[in-house]
VODOZA-476282 format. One record per residue (C-alpha): residue number from 1; chain; x negated, y, z; residue in three letters. Coordinates in steps of 0.02 Angstrom, whole numbers. Example, Ala and Ser with C-alpha at 12.3 -4.5 7.8 and 13.67 -1.06 7.14 Angstrom:
BEGIN
[1,'A',[-615,-225,390],'ALA'] [2,'A',[-684,-53,357],'SER'] 
This chain:
BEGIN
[1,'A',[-3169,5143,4153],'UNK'] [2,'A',[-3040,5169,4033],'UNK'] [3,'A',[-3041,5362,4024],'UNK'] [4,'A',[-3226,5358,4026],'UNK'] [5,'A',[-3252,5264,3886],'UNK'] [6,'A',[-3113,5331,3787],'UNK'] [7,'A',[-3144,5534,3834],'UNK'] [8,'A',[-3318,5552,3909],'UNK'] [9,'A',[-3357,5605,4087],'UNK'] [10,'A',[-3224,5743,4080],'UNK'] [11,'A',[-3058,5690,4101],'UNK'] [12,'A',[-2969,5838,4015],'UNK'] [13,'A',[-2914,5892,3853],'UNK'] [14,'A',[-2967,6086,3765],'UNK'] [15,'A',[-2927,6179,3650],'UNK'] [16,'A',[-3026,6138,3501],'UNK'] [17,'A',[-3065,6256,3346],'UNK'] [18,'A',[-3084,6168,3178],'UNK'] [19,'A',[-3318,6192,3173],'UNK'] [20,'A',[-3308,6135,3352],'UNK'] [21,'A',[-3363,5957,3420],'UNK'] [22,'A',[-3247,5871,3530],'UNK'] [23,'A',[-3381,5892,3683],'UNK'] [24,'A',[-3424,6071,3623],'UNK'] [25,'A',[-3226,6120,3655],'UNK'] [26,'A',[-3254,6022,3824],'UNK'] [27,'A',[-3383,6138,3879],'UNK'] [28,'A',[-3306,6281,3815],'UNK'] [29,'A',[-3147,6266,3912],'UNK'] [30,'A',[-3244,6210,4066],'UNK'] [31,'A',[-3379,6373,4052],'UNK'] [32,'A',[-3208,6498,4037],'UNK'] [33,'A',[-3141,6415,4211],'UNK'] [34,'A',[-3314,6448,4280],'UNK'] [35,'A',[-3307,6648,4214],'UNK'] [36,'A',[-3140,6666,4250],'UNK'] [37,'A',[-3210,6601,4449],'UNK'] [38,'A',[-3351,6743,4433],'UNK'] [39,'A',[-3448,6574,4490],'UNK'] [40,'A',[-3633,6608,4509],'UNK'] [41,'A',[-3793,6536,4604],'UNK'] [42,'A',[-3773,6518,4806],'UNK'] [43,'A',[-3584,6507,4771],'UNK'] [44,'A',[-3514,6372,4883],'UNK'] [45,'A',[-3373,6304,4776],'UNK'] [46,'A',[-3242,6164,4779],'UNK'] [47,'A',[-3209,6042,4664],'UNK'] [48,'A',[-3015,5977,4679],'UNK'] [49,'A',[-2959,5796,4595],'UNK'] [50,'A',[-3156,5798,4520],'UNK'] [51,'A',[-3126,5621,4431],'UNK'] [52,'A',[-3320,5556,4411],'UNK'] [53,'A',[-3384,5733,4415],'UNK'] [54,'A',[-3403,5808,4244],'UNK'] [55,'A',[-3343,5959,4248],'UNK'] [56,'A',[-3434,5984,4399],'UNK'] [57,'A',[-3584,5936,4302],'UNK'] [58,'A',[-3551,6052,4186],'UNK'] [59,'A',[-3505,6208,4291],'UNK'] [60,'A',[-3676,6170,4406],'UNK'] [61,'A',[-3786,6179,4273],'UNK'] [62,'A',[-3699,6327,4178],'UNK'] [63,'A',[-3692,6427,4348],'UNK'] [64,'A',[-3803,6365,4480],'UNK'] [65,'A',[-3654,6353,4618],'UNK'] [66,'A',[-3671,6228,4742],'UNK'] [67,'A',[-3500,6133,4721],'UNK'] [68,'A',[-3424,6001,4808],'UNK'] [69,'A',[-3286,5874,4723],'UNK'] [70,'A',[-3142,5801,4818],'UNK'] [71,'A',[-3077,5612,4754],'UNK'] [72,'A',[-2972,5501,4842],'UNK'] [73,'A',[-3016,5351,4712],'UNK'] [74,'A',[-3174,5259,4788],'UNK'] [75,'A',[-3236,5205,4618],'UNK'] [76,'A',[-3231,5370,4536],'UNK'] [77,'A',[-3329,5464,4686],'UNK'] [78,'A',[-3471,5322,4682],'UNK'] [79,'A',[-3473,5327,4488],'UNK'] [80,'A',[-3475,5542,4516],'UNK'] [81,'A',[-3628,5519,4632],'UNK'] [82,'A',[-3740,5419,4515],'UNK'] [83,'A',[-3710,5535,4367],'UNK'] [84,'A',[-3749,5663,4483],'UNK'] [85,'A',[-3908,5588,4527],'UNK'] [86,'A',[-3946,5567,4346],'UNK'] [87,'A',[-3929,5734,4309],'UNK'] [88,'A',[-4015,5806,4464],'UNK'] [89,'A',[-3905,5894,4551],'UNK'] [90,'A',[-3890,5773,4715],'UNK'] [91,'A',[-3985,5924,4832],'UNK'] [92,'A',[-3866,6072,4781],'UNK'] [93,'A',[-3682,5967,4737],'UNK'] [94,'A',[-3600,5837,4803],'UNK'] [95,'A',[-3444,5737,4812],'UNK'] [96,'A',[-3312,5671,4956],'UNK'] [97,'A',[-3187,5534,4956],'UNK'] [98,'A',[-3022,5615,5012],'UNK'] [99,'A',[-2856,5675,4985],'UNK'] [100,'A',[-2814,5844,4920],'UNK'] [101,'A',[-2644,5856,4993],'UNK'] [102,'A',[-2738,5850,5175],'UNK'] [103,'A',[-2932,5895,5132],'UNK'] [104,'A',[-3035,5845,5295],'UNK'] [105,'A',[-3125,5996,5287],'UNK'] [106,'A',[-3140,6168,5365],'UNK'] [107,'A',[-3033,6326,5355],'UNK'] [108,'A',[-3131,6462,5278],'UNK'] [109,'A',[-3275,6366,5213],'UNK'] [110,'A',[-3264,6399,5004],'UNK'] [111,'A',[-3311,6562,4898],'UNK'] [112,'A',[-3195,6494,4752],'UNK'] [113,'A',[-3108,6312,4723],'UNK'] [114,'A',[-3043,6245,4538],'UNK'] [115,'A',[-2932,6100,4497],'UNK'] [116,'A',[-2930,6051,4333],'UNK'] [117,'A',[-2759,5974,4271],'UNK'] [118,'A',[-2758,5880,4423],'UNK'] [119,'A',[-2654,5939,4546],'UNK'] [120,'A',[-2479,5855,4424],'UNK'] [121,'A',[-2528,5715,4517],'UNK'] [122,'A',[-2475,5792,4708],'UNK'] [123,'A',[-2302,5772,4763],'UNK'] [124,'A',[-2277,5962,4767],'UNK'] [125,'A',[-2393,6095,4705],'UNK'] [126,'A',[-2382,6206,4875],'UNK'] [127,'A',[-2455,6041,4984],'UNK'] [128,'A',[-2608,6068,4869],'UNK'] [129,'A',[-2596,6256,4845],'UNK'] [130,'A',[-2579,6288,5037],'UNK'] [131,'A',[-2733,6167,5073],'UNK'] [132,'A',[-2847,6259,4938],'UNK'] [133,'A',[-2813,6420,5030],'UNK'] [134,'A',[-2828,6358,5191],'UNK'] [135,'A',[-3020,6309,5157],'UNK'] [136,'A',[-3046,6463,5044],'UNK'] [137,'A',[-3142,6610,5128],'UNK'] [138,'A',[-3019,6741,5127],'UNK'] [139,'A',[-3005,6846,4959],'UNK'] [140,'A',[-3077,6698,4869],'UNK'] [141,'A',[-3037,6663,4678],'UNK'] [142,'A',[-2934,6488,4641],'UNK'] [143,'A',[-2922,6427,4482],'UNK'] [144,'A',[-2829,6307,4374],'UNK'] [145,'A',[-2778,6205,4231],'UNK'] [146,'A',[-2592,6155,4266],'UNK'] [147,'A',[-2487,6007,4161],'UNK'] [148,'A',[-2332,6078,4164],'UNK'] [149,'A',[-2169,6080,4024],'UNK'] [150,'A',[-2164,6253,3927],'UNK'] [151,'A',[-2003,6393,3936],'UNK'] [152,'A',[-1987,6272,3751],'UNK'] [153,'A',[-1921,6108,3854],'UNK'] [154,'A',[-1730,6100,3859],'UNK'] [155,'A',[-1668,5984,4023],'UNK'] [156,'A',[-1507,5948,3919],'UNK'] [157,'A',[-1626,5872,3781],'UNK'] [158,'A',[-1629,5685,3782],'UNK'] [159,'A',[-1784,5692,3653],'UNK'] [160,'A',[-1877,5803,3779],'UNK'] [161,'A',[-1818,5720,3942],'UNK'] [162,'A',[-1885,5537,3857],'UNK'] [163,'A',[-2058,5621,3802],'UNK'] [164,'A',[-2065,5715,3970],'UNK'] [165,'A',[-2036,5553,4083],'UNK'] [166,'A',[-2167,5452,3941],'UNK'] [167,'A',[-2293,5590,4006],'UNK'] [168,'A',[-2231,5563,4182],'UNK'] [169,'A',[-2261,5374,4210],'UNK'] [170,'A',[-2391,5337,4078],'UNK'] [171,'A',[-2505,5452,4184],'UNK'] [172,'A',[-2443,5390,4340],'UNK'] [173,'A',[-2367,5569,4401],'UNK'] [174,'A',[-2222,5594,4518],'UNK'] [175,'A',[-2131,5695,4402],'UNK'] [176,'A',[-2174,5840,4279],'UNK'] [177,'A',[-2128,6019,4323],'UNK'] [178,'A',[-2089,6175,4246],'UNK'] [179,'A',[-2216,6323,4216],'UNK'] [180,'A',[-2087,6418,4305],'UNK'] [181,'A',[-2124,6313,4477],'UNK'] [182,'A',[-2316,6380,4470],'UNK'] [183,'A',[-2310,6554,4525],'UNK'] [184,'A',[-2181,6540,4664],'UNK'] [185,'A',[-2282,6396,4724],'UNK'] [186,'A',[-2435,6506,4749],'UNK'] [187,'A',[-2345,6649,4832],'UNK'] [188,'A',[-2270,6528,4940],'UNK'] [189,'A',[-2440,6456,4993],'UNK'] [190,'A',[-2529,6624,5032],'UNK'] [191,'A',[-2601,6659,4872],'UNK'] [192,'A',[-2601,6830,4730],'UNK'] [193,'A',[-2580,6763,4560],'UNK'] [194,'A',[-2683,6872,4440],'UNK'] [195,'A',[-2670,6797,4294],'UNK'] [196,'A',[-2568,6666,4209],'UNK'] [197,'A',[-2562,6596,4032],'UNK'] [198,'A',[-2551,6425,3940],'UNK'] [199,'A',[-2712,6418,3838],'UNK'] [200,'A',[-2661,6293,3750],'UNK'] [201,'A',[-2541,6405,3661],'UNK'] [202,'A',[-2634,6412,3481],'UNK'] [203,'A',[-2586,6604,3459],'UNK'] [204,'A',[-2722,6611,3332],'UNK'] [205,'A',[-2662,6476,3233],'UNK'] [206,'A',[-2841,6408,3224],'UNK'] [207,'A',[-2831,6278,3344],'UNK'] [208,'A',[-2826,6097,3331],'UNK'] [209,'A',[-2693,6040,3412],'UNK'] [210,'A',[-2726,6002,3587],'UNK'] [211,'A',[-2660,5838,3560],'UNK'] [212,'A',[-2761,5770,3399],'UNK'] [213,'A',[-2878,5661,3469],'UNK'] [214,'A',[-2708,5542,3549],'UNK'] [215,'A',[-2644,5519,3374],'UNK'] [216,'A',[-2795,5421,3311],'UNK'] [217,'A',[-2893,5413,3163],'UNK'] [218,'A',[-2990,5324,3043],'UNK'] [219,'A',[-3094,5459,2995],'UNK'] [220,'A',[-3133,5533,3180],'UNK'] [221,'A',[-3240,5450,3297],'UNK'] [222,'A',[-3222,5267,3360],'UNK'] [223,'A',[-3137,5338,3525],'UNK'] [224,'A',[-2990,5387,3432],'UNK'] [225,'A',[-2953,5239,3346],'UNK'] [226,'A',[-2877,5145,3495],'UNK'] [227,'A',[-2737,5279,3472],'UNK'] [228,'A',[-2680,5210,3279],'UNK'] [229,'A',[-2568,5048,3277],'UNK'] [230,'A',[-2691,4934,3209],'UNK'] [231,'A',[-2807,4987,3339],'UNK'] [232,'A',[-2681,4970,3473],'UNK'] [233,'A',[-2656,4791,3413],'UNK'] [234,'A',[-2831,4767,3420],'UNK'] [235,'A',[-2859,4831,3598],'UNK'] [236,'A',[-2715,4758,3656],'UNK'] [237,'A',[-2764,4578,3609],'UNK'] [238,'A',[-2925,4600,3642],'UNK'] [239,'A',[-2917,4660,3827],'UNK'] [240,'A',[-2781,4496,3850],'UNK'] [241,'A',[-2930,4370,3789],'UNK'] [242,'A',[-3041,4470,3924],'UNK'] [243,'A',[-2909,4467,4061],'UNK'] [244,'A',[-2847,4256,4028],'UNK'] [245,'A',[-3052,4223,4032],'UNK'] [246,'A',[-3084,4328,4173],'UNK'] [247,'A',[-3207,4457,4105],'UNK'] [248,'A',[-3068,4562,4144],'UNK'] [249,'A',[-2969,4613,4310],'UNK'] [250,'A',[-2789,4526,4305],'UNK'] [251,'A',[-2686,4703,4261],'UNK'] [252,'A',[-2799,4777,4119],'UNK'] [253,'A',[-2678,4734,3986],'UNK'] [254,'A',[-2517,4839,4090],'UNK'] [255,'A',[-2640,4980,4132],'UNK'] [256,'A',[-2688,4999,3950],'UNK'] [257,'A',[-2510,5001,3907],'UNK'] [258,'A',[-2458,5121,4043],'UNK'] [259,'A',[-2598,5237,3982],'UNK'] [260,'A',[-2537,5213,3791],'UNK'] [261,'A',[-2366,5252,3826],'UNK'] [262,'A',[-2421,5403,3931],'UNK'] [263,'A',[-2507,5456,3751],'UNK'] [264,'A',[-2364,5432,3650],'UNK'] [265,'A',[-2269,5554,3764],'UNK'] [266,'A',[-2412,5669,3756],'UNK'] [267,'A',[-2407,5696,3574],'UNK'] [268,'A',[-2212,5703,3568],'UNK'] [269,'A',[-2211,5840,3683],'UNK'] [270,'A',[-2353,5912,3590],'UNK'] [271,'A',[-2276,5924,3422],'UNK'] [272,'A',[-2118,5980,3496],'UNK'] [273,'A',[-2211,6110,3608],'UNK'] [274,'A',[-2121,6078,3757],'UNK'] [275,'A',[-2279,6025,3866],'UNK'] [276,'A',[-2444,6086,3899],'UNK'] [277,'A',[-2585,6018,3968],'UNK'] [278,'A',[-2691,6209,4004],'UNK'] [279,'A',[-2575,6317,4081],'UNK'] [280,'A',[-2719,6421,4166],'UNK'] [281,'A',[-2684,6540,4331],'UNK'] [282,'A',[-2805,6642,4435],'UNK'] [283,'A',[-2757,6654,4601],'UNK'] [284,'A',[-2822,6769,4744],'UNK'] [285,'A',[-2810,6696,4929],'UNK'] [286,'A',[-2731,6860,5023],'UNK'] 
């Protein structure tokens, strides 16, 4: 409910340039995983960590693949369905409760799979890695985003370590791991990494910062203004009224926090540049 309101149906951030709209950088980012996939009609595809399915959405209509999304988190999979049926996809896509670290489906069943910066939230990459290649037809194409710190994020650092764990906890992840971790951990689980690059990197220099919208402002859309103190305040109070009068489940209040603290790390690491949220492979299952 939360991320939906705050961030739309996709639950991921992009790289923005300055004439683009917050939704248009969505897409954007979403339609380069798809190329980068090669997706394309009568493509049987999976979907891994889908949150309520918009990205999936998305990469449907763009491509015409028939994709499946994997969620272990009942709510989000029944919210994912109606949106589906909303947008008329229900014959060709679908989505499944379940967990990606042990995916009850078949070996050999997928042309390509994608997880977008979802698979920080597994207890090791490989348990993920090894179950995407185990129901990938063999050579098929994996893709990612990955949240991972950058070659930029010094251990010996208290400033980095405290934004790092803020990241960590406020977004409910058993720890955050070095870029350095992902390749190995594809090797490792039977895969050829083709390509790998943080695109979140602003090489151009014309980028927004990836991290903009989590600062707040007064001049940006409503959604943003829950990031600024005074809006903070306001939430904050707000959602306690709810919660003491019921309109609101008893827990709303430490959730919000959780997920505001998980912000504040996010834009510390940010400015810092010792944490990205896009660190893109392509993978090949061998």
């Amino acid at each position: 409910m939360f991320y939906e309101w705050a961030w739309g149906p996709s639950f991921h951030f992009a790289p923005r340039k300055s004439y683009e709209t917050f939704q248009g950088a969505i897409l954007r980012h979403e339609f380069r995983l798809a190329d980068r996939l090669r997706l394309k009609e009568g493509m049987k595809v999976l979907d891994i960590g889908c949150g309520i399915g918009g990205p999936l959405i998305n990469i449907a209509k763009n491509t015409g693949a028939s994709i499946t999304g994997l969620n272990n988190n009942a709510y989000q999979v029944s919210r994912a369905n109606t949106l589906l049926k909303e947008n008329g996809l229900d014959k060709t896509c679908n989505f499944v409760k379940g967990d990606f670290c042990k995916m009850d489906l078949k070996d050999s069943t997928y042309d390509a799979c994608y997880a977008i910066e979802s698979t920080c939230h597994a207890p090791k990459r490989e348990i993920v890695y090894k179950e995407a290649c185990r129901v990938l037809k063999p050579g098929g194409l994996f893709g990612s985003y990955e949240w991972v710190t950058t070659e930029k994020h010094d251990p010996q650092n208290k400033v980095h370590v405290q934004a790092a764990e803020n990241v960590r906890y406020g977004n409910g992840l058993p720890s955050c791991v070095s870029y350095s971790v992902i390749p190995e951990a594809l090797k490792a689980s039977g895969f050829e990494l083709l390509e790998y690059e943080d695109f979140f990197a602003n090489k151009s220099g014309e980028d927004l910062s990836w991290y903009q919208d989590l600062e707040g402002s007064y001049w940006r859309p409503f959604s943003t203004f829950q990031f600024l103190p005074l809006g903070k305040f306001i939430y904050f109070h707000t959602l306690t009224f709810f919660e003491k009068i019921g309109l609101a489940p008893l827990g709303t209040c430490k959730v919000s926090q959780m997920l505001h603290n998980g912000a504040d790390g996010l834009v510390a690491c940010g400015k810092m540049g010792t944490f990205t949220p896009g660190y893109f492979f392509l993978a090949r299952k061998i």
